[in-house]
N, C-alpha and C positions, 0 to 999 in steps of 0.2 A: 494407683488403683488396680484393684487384683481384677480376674478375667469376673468372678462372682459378684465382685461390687457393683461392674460396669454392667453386667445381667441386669440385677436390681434396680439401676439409674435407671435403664433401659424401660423397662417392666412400669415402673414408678411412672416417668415421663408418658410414655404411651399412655396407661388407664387415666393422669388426669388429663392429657390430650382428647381422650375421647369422653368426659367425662366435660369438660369446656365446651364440647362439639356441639354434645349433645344440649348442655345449658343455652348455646347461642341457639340452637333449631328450634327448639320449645319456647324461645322468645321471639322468635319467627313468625312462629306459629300464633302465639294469640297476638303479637302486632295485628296480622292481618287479620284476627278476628275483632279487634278492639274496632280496629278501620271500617271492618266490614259491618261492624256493633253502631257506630256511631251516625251510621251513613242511614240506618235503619232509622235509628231514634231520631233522626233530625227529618225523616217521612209525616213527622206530624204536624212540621210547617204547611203543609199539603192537604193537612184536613184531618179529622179523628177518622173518617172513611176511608181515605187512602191510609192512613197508618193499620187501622183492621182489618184493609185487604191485604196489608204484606203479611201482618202478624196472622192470620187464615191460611195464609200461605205454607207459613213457617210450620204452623200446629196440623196443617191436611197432609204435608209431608213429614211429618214427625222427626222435622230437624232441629225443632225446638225440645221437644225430648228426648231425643238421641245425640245433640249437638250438644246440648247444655252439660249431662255427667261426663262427656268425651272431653271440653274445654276443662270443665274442673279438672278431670284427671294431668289433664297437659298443665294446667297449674298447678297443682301441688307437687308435681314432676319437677319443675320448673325451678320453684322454692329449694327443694329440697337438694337439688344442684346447685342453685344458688349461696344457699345455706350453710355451703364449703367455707366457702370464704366474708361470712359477715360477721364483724365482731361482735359475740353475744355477752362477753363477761366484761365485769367494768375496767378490769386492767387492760383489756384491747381496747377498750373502746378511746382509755386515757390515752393509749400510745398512737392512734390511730388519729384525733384530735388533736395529739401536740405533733405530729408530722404532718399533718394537712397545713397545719398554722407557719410551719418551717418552711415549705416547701413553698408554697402560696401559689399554688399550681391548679390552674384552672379544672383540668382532666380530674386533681383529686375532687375537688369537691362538687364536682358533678357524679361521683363515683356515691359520694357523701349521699348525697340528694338522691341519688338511684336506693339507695341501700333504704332509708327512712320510708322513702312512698314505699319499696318492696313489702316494708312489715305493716304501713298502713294498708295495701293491697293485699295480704294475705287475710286482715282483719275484714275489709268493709268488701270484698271482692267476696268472703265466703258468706255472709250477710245478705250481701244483692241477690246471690244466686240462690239461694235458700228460699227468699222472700219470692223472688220470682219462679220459680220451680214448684213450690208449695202453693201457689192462685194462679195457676193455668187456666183456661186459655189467657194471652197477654191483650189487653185491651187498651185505648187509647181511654177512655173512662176509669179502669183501675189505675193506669198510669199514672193518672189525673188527680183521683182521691188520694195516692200512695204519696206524692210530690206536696202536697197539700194541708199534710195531715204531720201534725207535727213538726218534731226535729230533722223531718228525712230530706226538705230544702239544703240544709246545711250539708245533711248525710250525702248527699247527692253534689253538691260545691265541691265538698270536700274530694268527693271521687273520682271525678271530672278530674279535677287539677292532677290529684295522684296520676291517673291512668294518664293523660297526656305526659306530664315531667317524666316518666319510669319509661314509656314507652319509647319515646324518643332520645333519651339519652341513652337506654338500652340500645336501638339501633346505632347511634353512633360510638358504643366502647365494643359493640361486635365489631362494627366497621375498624375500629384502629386495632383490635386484636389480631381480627386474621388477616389484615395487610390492607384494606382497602382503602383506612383512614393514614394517607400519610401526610409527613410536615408540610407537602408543597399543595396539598389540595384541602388539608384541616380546617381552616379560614371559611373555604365555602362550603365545606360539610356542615359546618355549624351552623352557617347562615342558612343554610338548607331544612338542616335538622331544626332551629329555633321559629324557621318558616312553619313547620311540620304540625311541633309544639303549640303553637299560637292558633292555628287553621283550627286544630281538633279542639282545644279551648274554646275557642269562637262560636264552632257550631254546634259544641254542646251544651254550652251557656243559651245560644237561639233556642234551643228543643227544653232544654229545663225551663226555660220563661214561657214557652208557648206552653207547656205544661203547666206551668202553674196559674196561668190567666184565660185557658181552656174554659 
């Protein structure tokens, strides 16, 4: 390899280095606002009053409208990093389903499962935020009729599960990327991570059913 090749290796390596970096930060980032998201909406166990005193809260400090296009933007940031490597044509997709099936390697197909909720998450994640940004202030009453009113039970099921599977398997293929998930500690990552998984399922199933029998 001539001294120009090893430039460009060079060159090459680095941009997507920081270009991974950057995909794991931004998955960072709305982890803890999913965490921070869930922890809110499960406030309505607590009463429609204490949930409209956070959400008062949120809208007197204008974090709910300044927080909400900043989180979009960190998601479509996110996608779009992401996006590098999802196979979107059918010939990747064959090749990527016949080595998953070869391999029979747990890591792939939770990479699988990351990849699927990703694109259901870019559909019902820009849905949610739309719906909720356009009938501001957020109310435990609108919550109420929203959850109620038609298909959005399901729309809401469906979202839950995505957001918890994405979010936690997310955190554990950052963790074996940049070193932290290794062979001798993997075992209780998982248990950790599937602990993680299940908690935010739980308590978002609690807040959707207290919502719909509000």
């Amino acid at each position: 390899m001539n001294s120009a090749s090893k430039v460009m290796v060079g060159r090459v390596g680095k941009g997507s280095a920081y270009l991974d970096l950057s995909q794991a930060l931004s998955g960072i980032l709305l982890s803890l606002f999913m965490l921070g998201h869930t922890l809110f909406v499960f406030g309505i166990v607590f009463g429609a009053k204490f949930f409209d005193q956070v959400a008062g809260f949120l809208e007197s400090t204008n974090l709910a409208q300044i927080g909400g296009p900043i989180v979009g933007l960190i998601f479509l940031v996110h996608f779009i990093l992401a996006a590098r490597k999802i196979p979107f044509t059918t010939k990747e997709q064959k090749i990527v389903w016949r080595q998953a099936l070869m391999l029979k390697h747990s890591d792939t197909w939770l990479w699988l499962v990351q990849v699927i909720t990703g694109m259901l998450l870019l559909l019902l994640g820009s849905i949610h935020v739309w719906v909720i940004l356009n009938d501001l202030p957020i109310t435990a009453l609108k919550s109420k009729e929203l959850v109620q009113s038609g298909l959005w039970l399901y729309f809401n099921l469906l979202f839950l599960f995505s957001v918890a599977l994405h979010l936690g398997i997310g955190l554990y293929r950052v963790g074996a990327k940049w070193g932290f998930v290794t062979r001798s500690n993997r075992f209780q990552v998982k248990k950790v991570i599937w602990g993680l998984i299940g908690g935010l399922i739980l308590l978002d199933l609690i807040s959707l059913f207290r919502f719909y029998f509000l």
